[in-house]
C-alpha positions in Angstrom: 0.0 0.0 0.0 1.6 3.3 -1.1 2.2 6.1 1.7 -0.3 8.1 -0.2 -3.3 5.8 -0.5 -2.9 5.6 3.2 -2.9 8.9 4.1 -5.5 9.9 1.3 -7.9 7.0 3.2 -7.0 8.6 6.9 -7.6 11.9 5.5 -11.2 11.0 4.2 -11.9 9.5 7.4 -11.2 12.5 9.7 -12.5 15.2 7.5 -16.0 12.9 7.7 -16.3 12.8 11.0 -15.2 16.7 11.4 -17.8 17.2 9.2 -20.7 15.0 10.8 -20.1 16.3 14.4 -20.2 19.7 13.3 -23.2 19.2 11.1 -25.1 17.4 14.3 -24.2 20.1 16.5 -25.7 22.9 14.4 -28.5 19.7 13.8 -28.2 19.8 9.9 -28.7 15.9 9.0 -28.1 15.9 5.5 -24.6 17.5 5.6 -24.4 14.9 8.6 -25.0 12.1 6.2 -22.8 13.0 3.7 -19.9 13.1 6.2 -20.8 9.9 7.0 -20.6 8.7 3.6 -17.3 10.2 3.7 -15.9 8.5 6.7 -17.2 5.0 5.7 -15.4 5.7 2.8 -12.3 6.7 3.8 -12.8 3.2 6.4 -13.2 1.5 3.4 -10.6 2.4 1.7 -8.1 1.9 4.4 -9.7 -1.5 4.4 -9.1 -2.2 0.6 -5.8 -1.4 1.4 -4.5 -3.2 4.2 -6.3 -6.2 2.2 -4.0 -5.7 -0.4 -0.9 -5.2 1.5 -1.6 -8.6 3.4 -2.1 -10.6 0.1 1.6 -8.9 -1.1 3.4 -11.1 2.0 
């Protein structure tokens, strides 16, 4: 797994859930949602990943 496929999946992940805890706070769901999306994306593709990586050994 390159350096930057790993820090591109973290990245997705943190900016998601900055994005859904703000968007609760100021209780706006669908911008909530969408930073869901975003960190369950960025999970994902950490997942893809580190599948990858473990097949390479």
């Amino acid at each position: 797994m390159s350096a930057g496929e790993k820090a591109r999946a973290k990245a997705e992940q943190v900016v998601g859930k900055a994005i859904r805890k703000v968007a609760h706070a100021v209780h706006n769901d669908t911008v909530a949602a969408k930073g869901a999306a975003l960190q369950t994306r960025g999970a994902m593709r950490g997942a893809k990943e580190r599948t990858k990586d473990s097949f390479k050994h």
